[in-house]
C-alpha positions in Angstrom: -3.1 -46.1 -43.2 -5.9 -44.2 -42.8 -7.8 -46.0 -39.4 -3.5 -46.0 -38.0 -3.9 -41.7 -38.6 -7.6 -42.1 -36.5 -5.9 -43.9 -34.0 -2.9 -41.7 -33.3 -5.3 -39.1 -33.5 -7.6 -40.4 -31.0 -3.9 -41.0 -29.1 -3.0 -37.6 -29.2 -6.4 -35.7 -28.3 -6.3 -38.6 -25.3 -3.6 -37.8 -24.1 -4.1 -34.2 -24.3 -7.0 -34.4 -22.5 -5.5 -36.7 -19.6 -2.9 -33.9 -19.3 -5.3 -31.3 -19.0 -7.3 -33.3 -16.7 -4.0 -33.8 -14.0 -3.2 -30.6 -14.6 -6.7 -29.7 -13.0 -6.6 -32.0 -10.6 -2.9 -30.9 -9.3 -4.0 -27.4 -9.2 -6.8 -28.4 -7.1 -4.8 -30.0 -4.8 -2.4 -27.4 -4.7 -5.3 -24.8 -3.7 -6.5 -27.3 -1.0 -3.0 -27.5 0.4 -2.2 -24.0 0.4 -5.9 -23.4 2.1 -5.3 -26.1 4.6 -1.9 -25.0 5.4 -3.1 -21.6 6.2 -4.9 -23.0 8.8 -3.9 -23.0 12.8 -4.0 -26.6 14.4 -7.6 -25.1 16.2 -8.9 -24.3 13.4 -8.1 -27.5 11.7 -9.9 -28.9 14.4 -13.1 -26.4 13.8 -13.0 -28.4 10.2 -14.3 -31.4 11.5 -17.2 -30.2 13.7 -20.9 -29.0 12.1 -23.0 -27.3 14.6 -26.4 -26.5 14.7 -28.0 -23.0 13.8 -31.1 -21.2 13.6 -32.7 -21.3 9.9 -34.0 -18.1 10.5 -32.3 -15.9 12.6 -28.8 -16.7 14.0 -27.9 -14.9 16.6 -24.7 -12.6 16.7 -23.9 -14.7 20.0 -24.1 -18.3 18.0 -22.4 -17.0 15.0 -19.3 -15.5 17.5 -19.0 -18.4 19.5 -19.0 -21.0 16.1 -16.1 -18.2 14.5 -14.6 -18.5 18.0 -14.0 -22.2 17.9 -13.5 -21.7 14.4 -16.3 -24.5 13.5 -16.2 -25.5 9.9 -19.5 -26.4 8.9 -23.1 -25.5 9.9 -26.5 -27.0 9.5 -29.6 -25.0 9.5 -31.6 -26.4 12.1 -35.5 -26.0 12.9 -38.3 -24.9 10.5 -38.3 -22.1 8.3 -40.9 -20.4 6.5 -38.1 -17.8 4.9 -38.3 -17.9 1.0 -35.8 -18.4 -1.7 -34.5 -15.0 -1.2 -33.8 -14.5 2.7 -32.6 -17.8 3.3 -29.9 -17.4 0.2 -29.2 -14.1 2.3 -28.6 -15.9 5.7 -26.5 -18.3 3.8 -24.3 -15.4 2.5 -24.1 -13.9 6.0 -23.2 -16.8 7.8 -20.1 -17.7 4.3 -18.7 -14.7 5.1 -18.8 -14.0 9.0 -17.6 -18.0 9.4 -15.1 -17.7 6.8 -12.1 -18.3 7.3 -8.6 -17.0 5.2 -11.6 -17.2 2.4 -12.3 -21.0 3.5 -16.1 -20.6 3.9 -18.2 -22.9 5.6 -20.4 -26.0 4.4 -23.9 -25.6 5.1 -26.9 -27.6 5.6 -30.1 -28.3 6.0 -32.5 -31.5 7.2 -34.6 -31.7 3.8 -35.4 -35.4 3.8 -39.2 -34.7 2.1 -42.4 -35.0 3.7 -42.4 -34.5 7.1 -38.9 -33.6 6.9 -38.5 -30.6 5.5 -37.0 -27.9 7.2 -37.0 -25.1 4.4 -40.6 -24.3 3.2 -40.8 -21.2 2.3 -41.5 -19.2 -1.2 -39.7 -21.0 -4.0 -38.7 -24.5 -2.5 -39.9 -27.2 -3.8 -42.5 -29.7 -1.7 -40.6 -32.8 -1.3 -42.4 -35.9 -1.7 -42.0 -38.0 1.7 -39.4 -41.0 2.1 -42.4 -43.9 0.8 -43.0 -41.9 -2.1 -39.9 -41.3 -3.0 -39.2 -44.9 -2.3 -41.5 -46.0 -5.1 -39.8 -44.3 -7.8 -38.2 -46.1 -10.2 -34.0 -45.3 -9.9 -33.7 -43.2 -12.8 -36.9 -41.4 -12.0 -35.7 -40.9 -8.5 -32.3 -39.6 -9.3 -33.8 -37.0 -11.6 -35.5 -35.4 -8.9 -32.5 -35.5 -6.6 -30.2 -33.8 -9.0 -32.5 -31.3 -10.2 -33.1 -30.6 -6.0 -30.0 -30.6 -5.4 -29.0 -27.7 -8.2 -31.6 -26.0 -6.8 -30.1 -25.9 -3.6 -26.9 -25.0 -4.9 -28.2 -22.2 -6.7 -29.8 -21.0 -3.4 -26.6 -20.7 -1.9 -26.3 -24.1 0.2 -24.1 -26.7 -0.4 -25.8 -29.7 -2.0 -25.0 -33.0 -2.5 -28.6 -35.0 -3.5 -29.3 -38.4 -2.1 -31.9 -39.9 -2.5 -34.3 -41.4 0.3 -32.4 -44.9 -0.5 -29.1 -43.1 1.0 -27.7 -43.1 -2.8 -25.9 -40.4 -4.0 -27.7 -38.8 -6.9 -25.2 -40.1 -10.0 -24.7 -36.7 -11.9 -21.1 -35.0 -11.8 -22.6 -31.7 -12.1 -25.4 -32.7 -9.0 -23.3 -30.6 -6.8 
């Protein structure tokens, strides 16, 4: 009697949570519907192209003609000795002058390690170049990732960690 009351208990909170979970899930998708339904035929277009940028200063011209075309995404390009601070400012700038109806743009950056890292300024992290990395054990090297990768978030970016094997770092809350 008593393990059949754990099991309809277990029953129950299951399939309470698997409610609450669709329930999510649908009002995600409803948000994403509603945002992409918003959106002229151009500028569902724009979605699909990332353009380069300056990592330091964008000019007004580049940021009009990218909100122009209505380009979705942007990726930081060239070196940048800005800090923590300024570049979470230029991030800001560029998420609300490329928004659009609220949808604000993904943006990147080249931060591969080693020779590839494009933001160097005060506060980020010196990335440990691809051979290094490459001699981490999996675990070790998924760490790292993740805990770059929140870092990057919290700097205003959009981050999804991989690792120099291409992997995606495997944390749900990486991002």
């Amino acid at each position: 009697m008593r393990r059949a009351l754990t099991w309809l208990l277990v029953a129950a909170v299951s399939a309470s949570l698997v409610g609450s979970v669709e329930a999510r899930s649908a009002d995600r998708k409803t948000a994403v519907q509603k945002a992409y339904a918003a959106l002229s035929p151009a500028q569902r277009v724009g979605q699909l192209f990332m353009a380069g940028i300056s990592s330091t200063r964008p000019s007004h011209a580049a940021v009009v003609a990218l909100r122009a075309h209505a380009v979705g995404n942007v990726i930081l390009d060239g070196n940048s000795s800005l800090g923590i601070v300024e570049t979470s400012t230029l991030v800001g700038r560029l998420n609300s002058g490329l928004a659009i109806d609220g949808l604000r743009p993904f943006v990147a950056t080249d931060q591969e390690g080693g020779e590839v890292q494009r933001l160097r300024g005060q506060g980020f992290s010196a990335m440990p170049t691809a051979l290094d990395q490459g001699r981490l054990p999996p675990r070790v090297l998924q760490s790292r990732a993740t805990k770059l990768g929140r870092a990057d978030g919290d700097r205003g970016g959009d981050a999804e960690p991989r690792t120099s094997r291409g992997h995606r770092a495997r944390s749900a809350s990486a991002c």
